[in-house]
ZADO-1210 file (C-alpha; in nm, 4 decimals, padded with zeros to 6 digits):
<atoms>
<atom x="-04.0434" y="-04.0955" z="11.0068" code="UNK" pos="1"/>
<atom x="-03.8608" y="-04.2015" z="11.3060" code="UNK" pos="2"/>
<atom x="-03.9920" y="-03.9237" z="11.5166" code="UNK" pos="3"/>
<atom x="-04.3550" y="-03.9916" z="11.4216" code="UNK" pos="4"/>
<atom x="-04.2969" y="-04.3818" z="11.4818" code="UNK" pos="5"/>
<atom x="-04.1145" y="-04.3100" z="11.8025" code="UNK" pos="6"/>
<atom x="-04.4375" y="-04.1549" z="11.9233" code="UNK" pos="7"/>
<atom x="-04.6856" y="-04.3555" z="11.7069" code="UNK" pos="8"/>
<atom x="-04.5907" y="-04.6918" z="11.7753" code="UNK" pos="9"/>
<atom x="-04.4314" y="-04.7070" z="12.1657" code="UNK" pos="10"/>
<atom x="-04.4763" y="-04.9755" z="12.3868" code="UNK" pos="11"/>
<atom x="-04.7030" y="-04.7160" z="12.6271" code="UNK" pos="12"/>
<atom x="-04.9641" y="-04.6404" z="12.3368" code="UNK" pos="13"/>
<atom x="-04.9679" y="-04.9987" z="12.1950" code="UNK" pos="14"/>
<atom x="-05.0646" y="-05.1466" z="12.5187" code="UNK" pos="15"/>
<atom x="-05.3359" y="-04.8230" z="12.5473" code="UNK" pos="16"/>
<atom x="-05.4692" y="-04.8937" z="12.2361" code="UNK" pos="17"/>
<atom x="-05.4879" y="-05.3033" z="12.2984" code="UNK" pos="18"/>
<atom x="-05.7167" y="-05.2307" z="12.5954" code="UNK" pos="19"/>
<atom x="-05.8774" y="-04.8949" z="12.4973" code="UNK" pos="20"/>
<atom x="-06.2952" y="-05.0995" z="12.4763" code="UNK" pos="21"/>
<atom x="-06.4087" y="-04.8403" z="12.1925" code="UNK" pos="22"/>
<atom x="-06.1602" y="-05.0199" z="11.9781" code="UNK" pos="23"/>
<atom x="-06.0209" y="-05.3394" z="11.8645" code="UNK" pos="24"/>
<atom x="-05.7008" y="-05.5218" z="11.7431" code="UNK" pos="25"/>
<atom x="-05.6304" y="-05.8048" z="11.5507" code="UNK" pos="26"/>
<atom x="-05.3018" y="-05.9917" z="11.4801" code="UNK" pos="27"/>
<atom x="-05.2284" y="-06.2210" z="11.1699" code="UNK" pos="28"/>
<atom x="-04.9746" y="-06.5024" z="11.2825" code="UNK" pos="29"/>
<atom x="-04.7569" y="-06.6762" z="11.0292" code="UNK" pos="30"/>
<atom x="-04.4870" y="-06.9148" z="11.1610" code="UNK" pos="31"/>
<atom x="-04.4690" y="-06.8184" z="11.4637" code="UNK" pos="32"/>
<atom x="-04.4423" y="-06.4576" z="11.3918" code="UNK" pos="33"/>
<atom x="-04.6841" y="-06.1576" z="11.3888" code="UNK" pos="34"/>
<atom x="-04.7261" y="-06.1005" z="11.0136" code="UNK" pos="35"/>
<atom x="-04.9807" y="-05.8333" z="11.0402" code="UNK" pos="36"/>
<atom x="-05.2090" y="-05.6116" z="11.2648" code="UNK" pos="37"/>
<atom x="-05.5588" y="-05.3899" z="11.2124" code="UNK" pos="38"/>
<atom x="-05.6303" y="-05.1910" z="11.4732" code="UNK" pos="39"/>
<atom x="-06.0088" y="-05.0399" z="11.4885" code="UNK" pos="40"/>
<atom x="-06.1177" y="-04.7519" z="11.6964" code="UNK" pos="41"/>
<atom x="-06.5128" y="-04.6042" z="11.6941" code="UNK" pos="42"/>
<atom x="-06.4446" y="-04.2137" z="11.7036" code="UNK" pos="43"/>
<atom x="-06.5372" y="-03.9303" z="11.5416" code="UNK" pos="44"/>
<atom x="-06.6430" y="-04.0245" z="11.1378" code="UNK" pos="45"/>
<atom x="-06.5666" y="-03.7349" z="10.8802" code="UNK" pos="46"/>
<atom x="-06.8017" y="-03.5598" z="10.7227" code="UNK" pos="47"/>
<atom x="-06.7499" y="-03.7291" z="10.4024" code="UNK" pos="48"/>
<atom x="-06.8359" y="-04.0356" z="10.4784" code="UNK" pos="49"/>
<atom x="-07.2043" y="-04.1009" z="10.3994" code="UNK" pos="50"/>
<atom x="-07.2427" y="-04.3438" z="10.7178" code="UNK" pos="51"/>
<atom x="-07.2891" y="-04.2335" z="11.0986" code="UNK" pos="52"/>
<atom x="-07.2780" y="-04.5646" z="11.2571" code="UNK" pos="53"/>
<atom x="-06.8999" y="-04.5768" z="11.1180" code="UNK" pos="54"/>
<atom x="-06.5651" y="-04.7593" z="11.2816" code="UNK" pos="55"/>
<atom x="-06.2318" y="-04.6568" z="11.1444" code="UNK" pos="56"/>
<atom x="-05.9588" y="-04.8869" z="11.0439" code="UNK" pos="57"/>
<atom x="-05.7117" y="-04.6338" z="11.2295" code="UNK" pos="58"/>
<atom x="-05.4075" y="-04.8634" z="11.1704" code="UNK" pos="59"/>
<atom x="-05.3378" y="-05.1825" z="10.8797" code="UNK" pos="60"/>
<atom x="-05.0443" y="-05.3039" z="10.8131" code="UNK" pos="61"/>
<atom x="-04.8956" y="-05.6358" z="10.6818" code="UNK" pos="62"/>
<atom x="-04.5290" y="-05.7741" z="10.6910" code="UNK" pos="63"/>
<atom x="-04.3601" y="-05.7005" z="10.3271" code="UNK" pos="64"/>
<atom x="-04.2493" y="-06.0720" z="10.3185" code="UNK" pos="65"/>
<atom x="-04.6283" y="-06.1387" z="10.3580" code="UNK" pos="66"/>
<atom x="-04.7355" y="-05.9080" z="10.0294" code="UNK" pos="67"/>
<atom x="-04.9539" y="-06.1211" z="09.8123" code="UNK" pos="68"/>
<atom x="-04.9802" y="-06.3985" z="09.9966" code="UNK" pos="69"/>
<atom x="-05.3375" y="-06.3786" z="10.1051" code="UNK" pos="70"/>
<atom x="-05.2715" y="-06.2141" z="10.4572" code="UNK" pos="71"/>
<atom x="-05.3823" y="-05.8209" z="10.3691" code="UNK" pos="72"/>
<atom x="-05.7134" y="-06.0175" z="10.3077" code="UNK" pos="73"/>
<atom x="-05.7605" y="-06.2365" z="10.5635" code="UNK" pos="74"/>
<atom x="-05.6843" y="-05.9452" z="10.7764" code="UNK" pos="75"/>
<atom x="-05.9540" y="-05.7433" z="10.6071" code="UNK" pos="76"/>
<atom x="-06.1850" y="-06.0030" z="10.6532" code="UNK" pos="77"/>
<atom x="-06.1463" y="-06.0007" z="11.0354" code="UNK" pos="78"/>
<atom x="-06.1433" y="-05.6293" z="11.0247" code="UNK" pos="79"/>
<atom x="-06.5157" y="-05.6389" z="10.8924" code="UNK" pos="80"/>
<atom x="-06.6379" y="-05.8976" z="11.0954" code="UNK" pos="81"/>
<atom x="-06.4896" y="-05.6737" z="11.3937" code="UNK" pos="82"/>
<atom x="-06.6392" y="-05.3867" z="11.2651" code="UNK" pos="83"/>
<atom x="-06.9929" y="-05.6253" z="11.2231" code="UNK" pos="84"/>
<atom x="-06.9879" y="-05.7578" z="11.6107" code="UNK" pos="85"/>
<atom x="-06.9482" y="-05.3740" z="11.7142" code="UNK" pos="86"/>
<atom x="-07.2348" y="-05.2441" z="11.5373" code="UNK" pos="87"/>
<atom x="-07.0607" y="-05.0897" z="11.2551" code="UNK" pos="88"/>
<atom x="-07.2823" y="-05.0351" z="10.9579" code="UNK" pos="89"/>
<atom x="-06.9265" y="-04.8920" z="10.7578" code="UNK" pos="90"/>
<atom x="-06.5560" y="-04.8853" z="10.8035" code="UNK" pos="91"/>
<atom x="-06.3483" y="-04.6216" z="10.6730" code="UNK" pos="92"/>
<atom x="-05.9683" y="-04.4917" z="10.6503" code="UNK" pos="93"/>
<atom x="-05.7163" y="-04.2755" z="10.5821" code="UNK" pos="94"/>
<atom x="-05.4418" y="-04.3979" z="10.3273" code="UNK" pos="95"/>
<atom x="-05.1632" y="-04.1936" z="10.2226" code="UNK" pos="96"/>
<atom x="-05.2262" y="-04.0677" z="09.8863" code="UNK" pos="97"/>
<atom x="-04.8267" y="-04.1812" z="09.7492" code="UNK" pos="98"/>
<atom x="-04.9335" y="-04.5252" z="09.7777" code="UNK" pos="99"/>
<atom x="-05.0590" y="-04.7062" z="09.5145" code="UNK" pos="100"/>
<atom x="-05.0605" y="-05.0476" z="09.6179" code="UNK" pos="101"/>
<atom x="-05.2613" y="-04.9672" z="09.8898" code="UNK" pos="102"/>
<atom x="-05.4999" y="-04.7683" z="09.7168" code="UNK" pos="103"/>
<atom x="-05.5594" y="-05.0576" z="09.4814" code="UNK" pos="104"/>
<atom x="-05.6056" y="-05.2632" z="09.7783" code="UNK" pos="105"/>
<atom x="-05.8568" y="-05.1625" z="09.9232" code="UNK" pos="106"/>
<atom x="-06.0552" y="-05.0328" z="09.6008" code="UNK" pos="107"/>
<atom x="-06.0357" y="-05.4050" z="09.5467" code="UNK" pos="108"/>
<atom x="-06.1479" y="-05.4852" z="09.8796" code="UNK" pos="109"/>
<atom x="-06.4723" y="-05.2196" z="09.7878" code="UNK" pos="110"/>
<atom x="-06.3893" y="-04.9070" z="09.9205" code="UNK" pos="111"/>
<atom x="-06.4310" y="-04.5834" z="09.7547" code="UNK" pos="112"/>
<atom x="-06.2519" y="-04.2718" z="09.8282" code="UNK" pos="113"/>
<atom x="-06.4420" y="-03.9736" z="09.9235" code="UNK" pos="114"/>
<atom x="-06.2274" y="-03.6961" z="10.0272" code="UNK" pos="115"/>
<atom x="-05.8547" y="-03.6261" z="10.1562" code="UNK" pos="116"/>
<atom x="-05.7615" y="-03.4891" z="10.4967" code="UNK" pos="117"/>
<atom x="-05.3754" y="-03.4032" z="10.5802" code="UNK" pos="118"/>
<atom x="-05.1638" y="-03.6093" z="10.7998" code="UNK" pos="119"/>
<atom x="-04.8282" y="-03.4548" z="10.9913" code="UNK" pos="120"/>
<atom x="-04.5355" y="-03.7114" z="10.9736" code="UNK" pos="121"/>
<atom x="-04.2845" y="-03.4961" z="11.2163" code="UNK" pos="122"/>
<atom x="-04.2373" y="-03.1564" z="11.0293" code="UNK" pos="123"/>
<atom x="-04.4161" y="-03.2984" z="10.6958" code="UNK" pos="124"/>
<atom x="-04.7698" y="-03.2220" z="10.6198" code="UNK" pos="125"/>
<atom x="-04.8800" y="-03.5010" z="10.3619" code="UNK" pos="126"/>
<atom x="-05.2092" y="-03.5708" z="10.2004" code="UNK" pos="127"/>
<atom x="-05.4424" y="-03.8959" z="10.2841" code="UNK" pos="128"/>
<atom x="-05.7260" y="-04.0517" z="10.0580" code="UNK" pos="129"/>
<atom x="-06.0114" y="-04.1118" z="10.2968" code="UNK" pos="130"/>
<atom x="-06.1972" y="-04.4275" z="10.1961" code="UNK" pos="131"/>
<atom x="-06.5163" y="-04.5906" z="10.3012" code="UNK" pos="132"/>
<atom x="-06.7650" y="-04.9198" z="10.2711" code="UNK" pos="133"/>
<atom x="-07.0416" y="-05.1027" z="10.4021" code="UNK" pos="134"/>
<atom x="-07.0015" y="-05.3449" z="10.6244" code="UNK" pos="135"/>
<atom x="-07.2433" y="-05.5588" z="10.5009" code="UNK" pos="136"/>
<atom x="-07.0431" y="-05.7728" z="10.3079" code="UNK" pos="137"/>
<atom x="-06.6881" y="-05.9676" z="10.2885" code="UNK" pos="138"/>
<atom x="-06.4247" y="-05.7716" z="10.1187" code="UNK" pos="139"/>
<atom x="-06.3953" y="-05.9888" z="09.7828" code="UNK" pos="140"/>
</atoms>
């Protein structure tokens, strides 16, 4: 895990991927603090989603002090609208497939999954669900 955040998440490819213009990112501030981030990025779509005209939600994560407080979908909410303003007629993601409270998340938030696709964390190969949705809609 380290490894993989080490070269995930570094100062070099945060700031790449905050000005890369065939993406976006959006920040959820509570008190002062960042409490949560979605970061969108129109690339390639995989064959199992239905959509062409897709953007994926490459990265969304909230705070655990912020679970169930109402940020995950505020942040989703943005997320579409982004998603809207680019064009987008879908989003779609990869979640990893050993967590639930995700999953229920965003099947909540109207996404259904579709197929898997594998995802190296350092030396582990792991298995993600891909999801998709319209964008034509909020997320409750």
């Amino acid at each position: 895990m380290a490894s993989y955040a080490a070269g995930a998440f570094s100062t070099e490819l945060q700031a790449a991927e905050i000005s890369n213009d065939d993406g976006v990112v959006l920040l959820v501030e509570a008190g002062g603090t960042v409490a949560g981030y979605a970061s969108l990025i129109q690339e390639s779509t995989p064959p199992e989603v239905p959509v062409e005209a897709a953007i994926e939600i490459q990265r969304f994560y909230v705070g655990h002090e912020y679970h169930g407080a109402g940020v995950a979908q505020l942040l989703m909410d943005a997320a579409l609208a982004a998603a809207h303003e680019r064009g987008a007629s879908a989003v779609w993601l990869a979640v990893w497939e050993s967590n639930p409270r995700a999953i229920a998340f965003y099947r909540k938030c109207g996404f259904s999954d579709v197929g898997s696709k594998v995802f190296s964390l350092g030396t582990d190969l792991q298995s993600d669900r891909i999801m998709w949705r319209p964008v034509n809609c909020l997320s409750r």
